[in-house]
N, C-alpha and C positions, 0 to 999 in steps of 0.2 A: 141639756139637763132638764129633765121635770121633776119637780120637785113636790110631794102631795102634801099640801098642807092641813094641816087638822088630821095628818093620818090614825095617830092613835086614839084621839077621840073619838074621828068616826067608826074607827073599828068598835069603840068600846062602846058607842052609840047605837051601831048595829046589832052589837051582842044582847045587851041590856035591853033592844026595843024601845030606846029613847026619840023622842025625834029632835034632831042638834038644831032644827031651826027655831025652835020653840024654846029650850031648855038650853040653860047654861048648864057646860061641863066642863070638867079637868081629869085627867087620867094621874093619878099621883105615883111616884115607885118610892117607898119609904114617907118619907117627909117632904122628898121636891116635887115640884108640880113639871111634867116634861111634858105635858101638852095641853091646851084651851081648845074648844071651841070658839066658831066667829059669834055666839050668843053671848058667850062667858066677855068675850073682849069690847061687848057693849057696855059691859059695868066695868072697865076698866082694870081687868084679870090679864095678867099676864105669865107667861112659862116665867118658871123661877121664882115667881112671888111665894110670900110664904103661908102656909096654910090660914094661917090667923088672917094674914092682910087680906086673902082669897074670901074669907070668910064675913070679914068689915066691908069687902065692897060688895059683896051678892052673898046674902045669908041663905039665899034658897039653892045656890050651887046645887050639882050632884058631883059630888066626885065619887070618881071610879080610882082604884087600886087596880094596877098590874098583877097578874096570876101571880103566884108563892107556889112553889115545890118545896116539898120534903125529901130527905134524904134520897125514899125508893123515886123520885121524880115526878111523885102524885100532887095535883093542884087540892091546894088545902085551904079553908075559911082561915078568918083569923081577923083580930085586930088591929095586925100591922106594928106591933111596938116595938120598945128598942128590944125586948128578948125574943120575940119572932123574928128581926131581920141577924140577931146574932145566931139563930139557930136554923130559919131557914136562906132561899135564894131567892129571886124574882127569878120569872121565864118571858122571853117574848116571846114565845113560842107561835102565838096566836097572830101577833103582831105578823111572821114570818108569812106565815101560810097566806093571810091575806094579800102579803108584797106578791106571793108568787103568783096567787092570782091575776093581778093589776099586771104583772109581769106577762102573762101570756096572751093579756087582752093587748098591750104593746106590741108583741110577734104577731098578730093579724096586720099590723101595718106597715112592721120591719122586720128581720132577721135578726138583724143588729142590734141589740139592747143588753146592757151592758149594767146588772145593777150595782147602784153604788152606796145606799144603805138601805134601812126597813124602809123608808119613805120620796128616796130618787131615786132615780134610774138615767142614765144617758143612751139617748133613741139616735143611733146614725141613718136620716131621711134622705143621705144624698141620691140612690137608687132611686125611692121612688121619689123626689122632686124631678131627675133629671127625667124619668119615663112620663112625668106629668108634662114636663117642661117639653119633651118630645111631640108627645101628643098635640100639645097647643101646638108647636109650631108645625106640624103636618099638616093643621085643621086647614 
């Protein structure tokens, strides 16, 4: 299983033009925070803490907000409050495209790749260990 950790950060770090080694960030979807960077968790930020507490340990944070779709499925600005998430959705749309990327750089080194959500995937290496393991033992 590999599992990518800080995925939606970095996603949302690459979109934004941020650089995550420098800047703390969180990617929030309504009011929970589902992901930190490893900057954000030098000030003692953690997934799940709550905005405020996010806010008391690193006031200079950047959070990012997950996409909002409207009804026709267009990504929309917004404040994020309680009458936007009662009226629209969150999309991970974005999130997605990325995995499939990460996904296909995996099939350069397996066939076998298996994902198992936005952010793992399970790689079966037995092929190529055993063709590596062959080679050695020809040498």
């Amino acid at each position: 299983l590999i599992d990518l950790d800080c995925f939606y950060a970095q996603v949302e770090a690459k979109r934004r033009g941020i650089n995550c080694n420098a800047v703390p960030l969180a990617v929030q979807q309504w009011g929970a925070v589902i992901a930190v960077n490893y900057k954000s968790r030098e000030y003692g930020v953690k997934r799940g803490d709550t905005l405020t507490d996010i806010r008391k340990k690193c006031p200079h944070i950047k959070l990012c907000h997950v996409d909002v779709v409207n009804e026709n499925g267009e990504i929309i600005p917004g404040k994020f409050t309680k009458e936007y998430q009662q009226k629209y959705k969150v999309t991970l749309d974005l999130f997605r495209k990325e995995n499939f990327k990460i996904l296909d750089i995996f099939r350069k080194f397996t066939k076998h790749v298996e994902r198992a959500s936005i952010d793992e995937a399970y790689l079966d290496m037995t092929d190529v260990v055993h063709a590596r393991y062959q080679s050695l033992s020809d040498a």
